[in-house]
N, C-alpha and C positions, 0 to 999 in steps of 0.2 A: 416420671415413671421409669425413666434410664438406670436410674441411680439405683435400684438393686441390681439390675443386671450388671453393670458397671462394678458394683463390690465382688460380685459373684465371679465374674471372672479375674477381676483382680486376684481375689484370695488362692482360686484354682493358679493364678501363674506365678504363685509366689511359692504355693506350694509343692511346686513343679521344681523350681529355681534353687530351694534349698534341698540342702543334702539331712538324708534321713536324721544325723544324728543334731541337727539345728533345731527341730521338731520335735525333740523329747523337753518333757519340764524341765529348767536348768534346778529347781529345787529337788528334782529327786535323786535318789541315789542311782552314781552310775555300778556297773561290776567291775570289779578290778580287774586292772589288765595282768596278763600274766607278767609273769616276772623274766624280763633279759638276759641272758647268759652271752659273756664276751666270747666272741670267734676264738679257737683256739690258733695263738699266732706262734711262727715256726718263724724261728733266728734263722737270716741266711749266713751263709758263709762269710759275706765281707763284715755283716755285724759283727761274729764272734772274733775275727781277727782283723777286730781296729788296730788302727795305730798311737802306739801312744804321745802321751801330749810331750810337744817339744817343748825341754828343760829351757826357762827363763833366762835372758841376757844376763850379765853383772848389772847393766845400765836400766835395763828393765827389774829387779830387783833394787836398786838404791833405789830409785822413784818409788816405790810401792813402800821402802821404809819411810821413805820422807813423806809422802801421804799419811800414811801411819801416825806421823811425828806430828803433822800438823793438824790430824784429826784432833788428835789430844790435847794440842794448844787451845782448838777452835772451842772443843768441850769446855773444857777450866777456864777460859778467859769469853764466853760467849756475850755475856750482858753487855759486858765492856765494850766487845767489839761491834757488836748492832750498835751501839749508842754512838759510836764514832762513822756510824757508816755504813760497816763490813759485812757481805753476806758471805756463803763459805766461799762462792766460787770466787769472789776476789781474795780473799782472805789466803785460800788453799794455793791460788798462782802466785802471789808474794811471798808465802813463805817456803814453798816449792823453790822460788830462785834464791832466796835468803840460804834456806841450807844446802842449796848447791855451790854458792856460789862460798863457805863455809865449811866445803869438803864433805861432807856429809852424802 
């Protein structure tokens, strides 16, 4: 004889527990939310006069060719060199000291 009263308040505390929008049918339609407009943002001062990017070393410049260099090796000769082994990052530190050490 418990056991309705038992459901009864159960259901009251559940329905207590959820927030209003838990309790609408999840198959009906809801309304659309309106639509967001971004905050209008104001550049400060230090934004507008950043500093610009410090021009690249010589030494930093040959390395970025020599990457360049080996990228292209790594491309054109790729099958080959998985089969023997090589993934780039070994591949790219070998031949990074190959053409430095080849003046490059």
């Amino acid at each position: 004889m418990r056991l309705p009263l038992i459901a009864a308040s159960l259901a009251a505390a559940c329905a207590l527990a959820l927030p209003a929008a838990a309790q609408t049918n999840p198959l009906q339609q809801r309304p659309a939310a309106p639509a967001r407009t971004a905050p209008a943002t104001t550049a400060s001062p230090a934004a507008e006069a950043a500093k610009p990017k410090r021009a690249r070393s010589e030494a930093q410049l040959k390395n970025d060719n020599r990457l360049r260099a080996c990228g292209a090796e790594w491309r054109a000769n790729k099958p080959d060199l998985t089969k023997k082994g090589y993934n780039w990052i070994k591949y790219s530190t070998e031949c990074r000291k190959r053409l430095a050490a080849q003046g490059q």
